[in-house]
C-alpha positions as CSV (number, residue, x, y, z in Angstrom):
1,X,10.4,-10.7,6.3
2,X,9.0,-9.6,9.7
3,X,8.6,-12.3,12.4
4,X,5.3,-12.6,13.4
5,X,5.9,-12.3,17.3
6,X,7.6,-8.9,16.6
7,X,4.0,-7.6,14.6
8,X,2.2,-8.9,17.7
9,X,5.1,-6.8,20.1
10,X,4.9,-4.0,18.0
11,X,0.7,-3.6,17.9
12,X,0.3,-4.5,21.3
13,X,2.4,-1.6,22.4
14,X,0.6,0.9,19.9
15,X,-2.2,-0.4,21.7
16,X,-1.4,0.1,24.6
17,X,-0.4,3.5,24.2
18,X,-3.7,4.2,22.4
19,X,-5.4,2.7,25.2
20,X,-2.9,5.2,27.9
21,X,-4.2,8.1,26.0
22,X,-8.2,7.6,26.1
23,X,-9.0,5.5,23.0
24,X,-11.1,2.7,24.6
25,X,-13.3,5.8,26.6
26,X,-13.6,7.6,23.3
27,X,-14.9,4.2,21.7
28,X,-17.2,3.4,24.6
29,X,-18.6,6.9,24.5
30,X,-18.8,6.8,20.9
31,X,-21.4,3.8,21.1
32,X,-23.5,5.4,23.7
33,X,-23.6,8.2,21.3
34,X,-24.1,6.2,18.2
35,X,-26.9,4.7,20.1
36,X,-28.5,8.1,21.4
37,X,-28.7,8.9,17.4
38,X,-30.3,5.6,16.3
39,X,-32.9,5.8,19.0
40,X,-33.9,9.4,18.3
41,X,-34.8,8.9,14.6
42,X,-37.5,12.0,14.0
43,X,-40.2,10.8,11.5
44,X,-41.4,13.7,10.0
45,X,-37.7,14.4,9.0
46,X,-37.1,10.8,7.9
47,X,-40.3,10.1,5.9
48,X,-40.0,12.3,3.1
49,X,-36.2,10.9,2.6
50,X,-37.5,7.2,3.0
51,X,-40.1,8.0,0.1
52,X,-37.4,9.2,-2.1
53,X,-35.2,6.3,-1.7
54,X,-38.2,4.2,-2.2
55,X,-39.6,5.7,-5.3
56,X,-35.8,7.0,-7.1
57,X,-33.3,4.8,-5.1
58,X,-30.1,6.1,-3.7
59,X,-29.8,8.8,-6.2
60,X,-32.9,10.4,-5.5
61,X,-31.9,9.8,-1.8
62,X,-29.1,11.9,-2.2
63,X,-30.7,14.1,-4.1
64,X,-33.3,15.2,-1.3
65,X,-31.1,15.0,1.4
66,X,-28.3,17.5,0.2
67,X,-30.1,19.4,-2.2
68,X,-30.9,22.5,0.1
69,X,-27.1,22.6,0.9
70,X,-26.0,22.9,-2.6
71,X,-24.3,24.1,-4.0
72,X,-21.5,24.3,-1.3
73,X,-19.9,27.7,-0.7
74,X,-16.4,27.0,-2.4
75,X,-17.6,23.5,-3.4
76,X,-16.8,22.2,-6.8
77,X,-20.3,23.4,-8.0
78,X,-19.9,27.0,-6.5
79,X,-19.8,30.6,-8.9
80,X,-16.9,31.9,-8.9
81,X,-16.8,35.4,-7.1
82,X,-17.3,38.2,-9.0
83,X,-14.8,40.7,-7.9
């Protein structure tokens, strides 16, 4: 079994070398942009998703939102080429 102040050594120096490489900027700047995409919720882009939900639940959701990328090129749902 591992001695407990050796896990503690062993993830604050992982942390620390995390930290030395940019991980705690990347995480800051990841909330300013996390926030940027919350705040700038288009409507008219929303609303017709937010009715499917409402009406069909999260498979209707899905349904609306990924149905004009489908089916993906190479995806499991994809033709095969005809060569």
């Amino acid at each position: 079994m591992t001695v407990p102040q050796t896990v503690k050594i062993n993830l604050q120096v992982a942390t620390r070398g995390l930290n030395m490489m940019g991980l705690r900027n990347a995480l800051l700047l990841n909330n300013e942009l996390k926030a940027m995409a919350h705040l700038s919720r288009s409507l008219e882009f929303f609303k017709p998703l937010d009715e499917a939900q409402r009406s069909g639940g999260l498979r209707e959701f899905l349904e609306k939102r990924d149905g004009p990328f489908q089916p993906e090129p190479f995806g499991p749902r994809s033709k095969p080429r005809e060569e």
